[in-house]
C-alpha positions as YAML, in Angstrom:
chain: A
units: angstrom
residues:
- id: 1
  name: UNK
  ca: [0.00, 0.00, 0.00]
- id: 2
  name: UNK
  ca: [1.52, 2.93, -1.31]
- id: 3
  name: UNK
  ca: [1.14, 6.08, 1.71]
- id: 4
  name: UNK
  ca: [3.41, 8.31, 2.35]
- id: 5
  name: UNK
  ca: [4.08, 10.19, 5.53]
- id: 6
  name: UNK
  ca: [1.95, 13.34, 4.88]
- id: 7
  name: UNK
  ca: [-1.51, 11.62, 3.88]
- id: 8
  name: UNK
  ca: [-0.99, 9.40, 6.87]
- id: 9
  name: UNK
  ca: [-0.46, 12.28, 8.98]
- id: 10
  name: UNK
  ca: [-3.45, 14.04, 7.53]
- id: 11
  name: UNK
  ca: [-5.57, 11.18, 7.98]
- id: 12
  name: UNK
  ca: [-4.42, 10.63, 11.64]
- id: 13
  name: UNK
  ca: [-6.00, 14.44, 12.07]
- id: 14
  name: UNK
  ca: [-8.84, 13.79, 10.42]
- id: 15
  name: UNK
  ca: [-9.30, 10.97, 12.83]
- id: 16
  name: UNK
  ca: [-8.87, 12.72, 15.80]
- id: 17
  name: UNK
  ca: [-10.86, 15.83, 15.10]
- id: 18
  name: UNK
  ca: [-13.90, 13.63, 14.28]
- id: 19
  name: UNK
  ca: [-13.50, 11.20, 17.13]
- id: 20
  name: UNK
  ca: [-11.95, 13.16, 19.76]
- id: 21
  name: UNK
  ca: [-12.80, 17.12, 19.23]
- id: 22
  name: UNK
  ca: [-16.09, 16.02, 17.86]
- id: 23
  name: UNK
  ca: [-16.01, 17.63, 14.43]
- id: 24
  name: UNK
  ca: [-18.69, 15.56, 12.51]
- id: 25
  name: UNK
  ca: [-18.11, 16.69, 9.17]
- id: 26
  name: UNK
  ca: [-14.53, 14.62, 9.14]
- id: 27
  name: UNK
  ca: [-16.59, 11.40, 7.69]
- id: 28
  name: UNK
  ca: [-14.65, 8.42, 6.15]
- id: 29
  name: UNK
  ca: [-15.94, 9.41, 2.09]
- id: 30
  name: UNK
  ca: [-14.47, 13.08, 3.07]
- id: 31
  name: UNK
  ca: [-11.31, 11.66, 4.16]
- id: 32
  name: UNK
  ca: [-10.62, 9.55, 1.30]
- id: 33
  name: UNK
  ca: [-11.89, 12.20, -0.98]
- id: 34
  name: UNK
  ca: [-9.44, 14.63, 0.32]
- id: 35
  name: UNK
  ca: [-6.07, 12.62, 1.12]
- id: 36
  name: UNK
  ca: [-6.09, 9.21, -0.71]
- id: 37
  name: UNK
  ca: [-8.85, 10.21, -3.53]
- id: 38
  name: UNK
  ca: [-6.74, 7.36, -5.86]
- id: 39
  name: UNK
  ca: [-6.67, 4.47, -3.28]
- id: 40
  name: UNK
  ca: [-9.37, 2.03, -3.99]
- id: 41
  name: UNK
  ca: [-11.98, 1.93, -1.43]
- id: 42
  name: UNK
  ca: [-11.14, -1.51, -0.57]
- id: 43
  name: UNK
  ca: [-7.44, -0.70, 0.34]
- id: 44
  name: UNK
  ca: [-8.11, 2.68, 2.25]
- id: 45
  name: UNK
  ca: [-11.02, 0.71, 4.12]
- id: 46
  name: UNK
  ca: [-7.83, -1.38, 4.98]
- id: 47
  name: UNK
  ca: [-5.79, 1.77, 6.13]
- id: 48
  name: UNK
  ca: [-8.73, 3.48, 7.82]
- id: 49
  name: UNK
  ca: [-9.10, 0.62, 10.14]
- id: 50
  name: UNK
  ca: [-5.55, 0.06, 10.87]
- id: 51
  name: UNK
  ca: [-5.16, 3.44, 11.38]
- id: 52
  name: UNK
  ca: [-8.34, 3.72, 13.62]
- id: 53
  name: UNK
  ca: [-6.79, 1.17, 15.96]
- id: 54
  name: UNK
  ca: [-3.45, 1.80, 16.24]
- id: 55
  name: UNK
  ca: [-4.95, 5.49, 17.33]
- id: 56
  name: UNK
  ca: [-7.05, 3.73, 20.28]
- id: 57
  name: UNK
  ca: [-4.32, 1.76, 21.35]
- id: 58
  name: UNK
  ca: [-2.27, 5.31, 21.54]
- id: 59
  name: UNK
  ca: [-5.05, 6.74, 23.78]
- id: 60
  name: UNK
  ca: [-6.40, 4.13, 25.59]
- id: 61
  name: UNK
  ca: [-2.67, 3.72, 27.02]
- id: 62
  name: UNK
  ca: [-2.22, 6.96, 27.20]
- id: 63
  name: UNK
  ca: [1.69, 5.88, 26.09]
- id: 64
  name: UNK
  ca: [3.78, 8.35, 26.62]
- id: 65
  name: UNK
  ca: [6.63, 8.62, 24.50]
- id: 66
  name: UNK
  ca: [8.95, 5.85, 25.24]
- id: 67
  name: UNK
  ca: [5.67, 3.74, 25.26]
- id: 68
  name: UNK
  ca: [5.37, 4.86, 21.78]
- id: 69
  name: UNK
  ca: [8.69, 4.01, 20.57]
- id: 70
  name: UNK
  ca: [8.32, 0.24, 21.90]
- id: 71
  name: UNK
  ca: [4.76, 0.05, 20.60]
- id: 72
  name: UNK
  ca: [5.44, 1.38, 17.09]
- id: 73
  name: UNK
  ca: [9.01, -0.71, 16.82]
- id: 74
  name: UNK
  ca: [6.74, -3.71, 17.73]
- id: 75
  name: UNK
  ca: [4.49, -2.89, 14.37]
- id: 76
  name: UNK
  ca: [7.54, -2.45, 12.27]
- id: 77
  name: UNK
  ca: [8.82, -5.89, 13.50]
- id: 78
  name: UNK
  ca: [5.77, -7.63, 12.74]
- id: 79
  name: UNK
  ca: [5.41, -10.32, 10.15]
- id: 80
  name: UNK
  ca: [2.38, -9.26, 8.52]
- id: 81
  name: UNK
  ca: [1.33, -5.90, 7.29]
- id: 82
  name: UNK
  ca: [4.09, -4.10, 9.15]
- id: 83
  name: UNK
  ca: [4.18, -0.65, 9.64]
- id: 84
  name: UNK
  ca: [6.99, 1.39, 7.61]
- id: 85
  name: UNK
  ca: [9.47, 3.60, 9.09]
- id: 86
  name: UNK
  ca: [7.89, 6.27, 7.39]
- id: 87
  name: UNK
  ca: [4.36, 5.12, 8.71]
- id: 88
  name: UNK
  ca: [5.86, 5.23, 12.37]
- id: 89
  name: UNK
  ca: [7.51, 8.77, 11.96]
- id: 90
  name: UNK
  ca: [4.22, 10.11, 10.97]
- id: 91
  name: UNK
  ca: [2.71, 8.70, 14.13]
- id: 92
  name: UNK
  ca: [5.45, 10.38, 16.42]
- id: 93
  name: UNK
  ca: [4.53, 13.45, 14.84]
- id: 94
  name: UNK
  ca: [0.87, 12.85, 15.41]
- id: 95
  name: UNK
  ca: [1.60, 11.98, 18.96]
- id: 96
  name: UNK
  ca: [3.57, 14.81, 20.06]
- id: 97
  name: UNK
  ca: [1.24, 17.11, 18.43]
- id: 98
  name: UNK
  ca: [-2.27, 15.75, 19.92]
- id: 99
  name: UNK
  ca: [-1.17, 13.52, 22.70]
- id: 100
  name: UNK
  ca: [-2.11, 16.33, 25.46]
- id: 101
  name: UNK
  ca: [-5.23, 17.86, 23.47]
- id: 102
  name: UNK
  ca: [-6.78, 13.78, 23.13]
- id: 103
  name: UNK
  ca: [-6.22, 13.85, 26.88]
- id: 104
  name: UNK
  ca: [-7.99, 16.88, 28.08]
- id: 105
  name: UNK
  ca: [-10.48, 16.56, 25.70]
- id: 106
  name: UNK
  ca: [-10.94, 12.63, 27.33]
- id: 107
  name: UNK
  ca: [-10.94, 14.07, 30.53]
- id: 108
  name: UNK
  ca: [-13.55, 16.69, 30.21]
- id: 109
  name: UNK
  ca: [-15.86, 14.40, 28.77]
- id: 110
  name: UNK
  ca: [-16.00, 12.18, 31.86]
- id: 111
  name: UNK
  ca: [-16.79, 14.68, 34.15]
- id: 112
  name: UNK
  ca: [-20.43, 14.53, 34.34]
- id: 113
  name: UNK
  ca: [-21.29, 15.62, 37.72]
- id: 114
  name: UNK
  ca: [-20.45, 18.74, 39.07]
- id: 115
  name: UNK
  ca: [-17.14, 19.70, 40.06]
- id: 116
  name: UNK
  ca: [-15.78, 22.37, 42.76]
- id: 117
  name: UNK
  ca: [-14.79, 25.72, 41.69]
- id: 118
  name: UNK
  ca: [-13.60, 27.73, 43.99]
- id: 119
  name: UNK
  ca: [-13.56, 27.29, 48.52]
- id: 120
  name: UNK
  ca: [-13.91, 30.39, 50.75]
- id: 121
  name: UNK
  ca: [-14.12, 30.12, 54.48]
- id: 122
  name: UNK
  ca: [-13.30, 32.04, 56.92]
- id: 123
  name: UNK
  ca: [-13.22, 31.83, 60.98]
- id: 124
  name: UNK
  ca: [-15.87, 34.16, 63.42]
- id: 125
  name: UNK
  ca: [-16.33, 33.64, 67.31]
- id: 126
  name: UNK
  ca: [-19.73, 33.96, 68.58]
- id: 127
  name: UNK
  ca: [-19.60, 36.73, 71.73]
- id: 128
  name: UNK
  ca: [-22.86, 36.89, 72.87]
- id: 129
  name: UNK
  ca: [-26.03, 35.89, 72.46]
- id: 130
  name: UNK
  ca: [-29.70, 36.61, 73.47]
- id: 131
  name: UNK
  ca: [-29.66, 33.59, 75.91]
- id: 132
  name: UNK
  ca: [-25.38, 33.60, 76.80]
- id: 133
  name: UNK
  ca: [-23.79, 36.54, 77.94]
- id: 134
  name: UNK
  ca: [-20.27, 34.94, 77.04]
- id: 135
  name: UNK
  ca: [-19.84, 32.55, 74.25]
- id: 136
  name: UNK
  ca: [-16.31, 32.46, 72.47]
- id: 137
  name: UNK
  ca: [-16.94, 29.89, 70.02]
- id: 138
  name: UNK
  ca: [-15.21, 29.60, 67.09]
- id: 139
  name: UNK
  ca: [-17.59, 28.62, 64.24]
- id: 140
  name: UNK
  ca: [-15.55, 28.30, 60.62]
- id: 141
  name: UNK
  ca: [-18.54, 29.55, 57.77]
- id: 142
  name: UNK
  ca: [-17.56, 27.67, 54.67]
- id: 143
  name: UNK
  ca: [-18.93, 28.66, 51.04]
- id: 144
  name: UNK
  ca: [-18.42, 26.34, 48.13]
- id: 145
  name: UNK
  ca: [-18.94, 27.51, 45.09]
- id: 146
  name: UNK
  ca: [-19.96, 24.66, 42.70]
- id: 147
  name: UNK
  ca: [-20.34, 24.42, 38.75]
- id: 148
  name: UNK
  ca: [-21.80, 22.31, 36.43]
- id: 149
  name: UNK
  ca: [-20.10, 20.66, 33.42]
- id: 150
  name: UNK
  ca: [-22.87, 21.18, 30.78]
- id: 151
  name: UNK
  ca: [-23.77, 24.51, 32.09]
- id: 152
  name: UNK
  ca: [-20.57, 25.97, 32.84]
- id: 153
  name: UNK
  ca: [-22.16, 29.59, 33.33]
- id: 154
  name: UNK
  ca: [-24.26, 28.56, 36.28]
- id: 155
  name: UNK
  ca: [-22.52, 28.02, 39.47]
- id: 156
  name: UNK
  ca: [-24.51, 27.10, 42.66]
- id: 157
  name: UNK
  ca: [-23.45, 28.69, 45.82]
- id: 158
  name: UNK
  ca: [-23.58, 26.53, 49.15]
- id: 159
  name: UNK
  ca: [-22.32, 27.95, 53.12]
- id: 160
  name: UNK
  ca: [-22.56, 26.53, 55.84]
- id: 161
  name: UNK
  ca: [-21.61, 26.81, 58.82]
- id: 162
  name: UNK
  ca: [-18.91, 23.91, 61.05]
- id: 163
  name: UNK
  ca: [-18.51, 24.11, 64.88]
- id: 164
  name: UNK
  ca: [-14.84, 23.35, 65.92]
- id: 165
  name: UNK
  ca: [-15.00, 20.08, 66.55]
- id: 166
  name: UNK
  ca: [-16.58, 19.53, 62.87]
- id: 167
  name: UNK
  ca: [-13.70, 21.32, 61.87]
- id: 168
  name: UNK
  ca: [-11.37, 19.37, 63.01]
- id: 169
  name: UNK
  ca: [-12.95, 16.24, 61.96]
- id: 170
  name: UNK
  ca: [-13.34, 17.65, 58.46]
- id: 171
  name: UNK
  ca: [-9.41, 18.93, 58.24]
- id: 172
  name: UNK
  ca: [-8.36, 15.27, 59.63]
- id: 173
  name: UNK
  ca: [-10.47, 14.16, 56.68]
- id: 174
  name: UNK
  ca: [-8.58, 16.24, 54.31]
- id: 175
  name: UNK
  ca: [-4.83, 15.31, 55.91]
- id: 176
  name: UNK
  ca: [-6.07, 11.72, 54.94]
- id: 177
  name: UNK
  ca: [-7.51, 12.27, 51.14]
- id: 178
  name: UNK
  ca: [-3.29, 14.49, 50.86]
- id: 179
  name: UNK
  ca: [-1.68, 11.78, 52.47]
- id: 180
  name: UNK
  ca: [-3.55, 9.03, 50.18]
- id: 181
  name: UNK
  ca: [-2.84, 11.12, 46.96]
- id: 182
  name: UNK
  ca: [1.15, 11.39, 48.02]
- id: 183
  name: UNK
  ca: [1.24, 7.59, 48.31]
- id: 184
  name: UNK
  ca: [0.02, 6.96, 45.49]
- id: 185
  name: UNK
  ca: [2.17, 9.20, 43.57]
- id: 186
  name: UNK
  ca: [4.78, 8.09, 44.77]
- id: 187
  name: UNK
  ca: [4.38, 4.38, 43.69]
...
């Protein structure tokens, strides 16, 4: 099959735009019209599909770039329909080009509830009150601020208000989640 570095490239793009950063219009007659209008449809069928799933292996891995270089070196070592040198130097370029966009773009998608924005809080003491003369409580009010994913204008507002002991439960709660998220980074 006769491709050369640039249509694969170009059809790698087209690829990605329509499956990842959902531009519709990138359909498979388009494609072929525009980068391999001489390749039968039989043979770019052929290409389309090999080219689809070496793309999902790239992002469902999320390789990074070593990944990549043992993944495509396995291709070019295969026995049947191995990939060309020329065929894995467009996919570097592909890579290093959309590798972070095809992430974010994965990323926002599965957000479907809502996420936080933004945390204010701040701490007051309670002096006095009709019934107590003397209080001195510390009270921490707390206001999340909270946005949806499909309606990224809107943001609901929630306070509320923690006594110190809730507090302290709450920040011991947070030390845990930190010291959780430090293992496992560190693994």
């Amino acid at each position: 099959m006769a491709t050369n570095a640039k249509n694969i490239s170009a059809l790698l793009t087209g690829l990605a735009k329509r499956n990842y950063y959902n531009e519709p219009e990138f359909t498979d007659e388009f494609l072929k019209s525009q980068i391999f209008p001489d390749l039968s449809d039989e043979a770019y069928a052929t290409l389309l599909k090999r080219c689809s799933n070496y793309m999902k292996n790239l992002v469902s891995a999320d390789m990074d770039f070593n990944q990549l270089e043992a993944f495509l070196t396995s291709q070019m070592k295969r026995r049947e329909a191995a990939m060309t040198e020329e065929e894995a130097s467009a996919y570097r370029k592909f890579w290093k080009v959309h590798k972070n966009k095809i992430h974010d773009t994965l990323v926002s998608k599965t957000n479907w509830n809502n996420s936080l924005k933004k945390v204010s809080w701040r701490i007051d003491v309670k002096s006095q009150s009709k019934s107590a003369e003397n209080i001195n409580e510390p009270s921490a009010i707390v206001e999340l601020q909270i946005e949806n994913p499909e309606e990224s204008q809107k943001t609901e507002v929630v306070q509320f208000e923690m006594d110190e002991s809730r507090l302290a439960h709450v920040l011991q709660n947070m030390k845990d989640i930190e010291d959780q998220i430090v293992q496992y980074c560190q693994q």
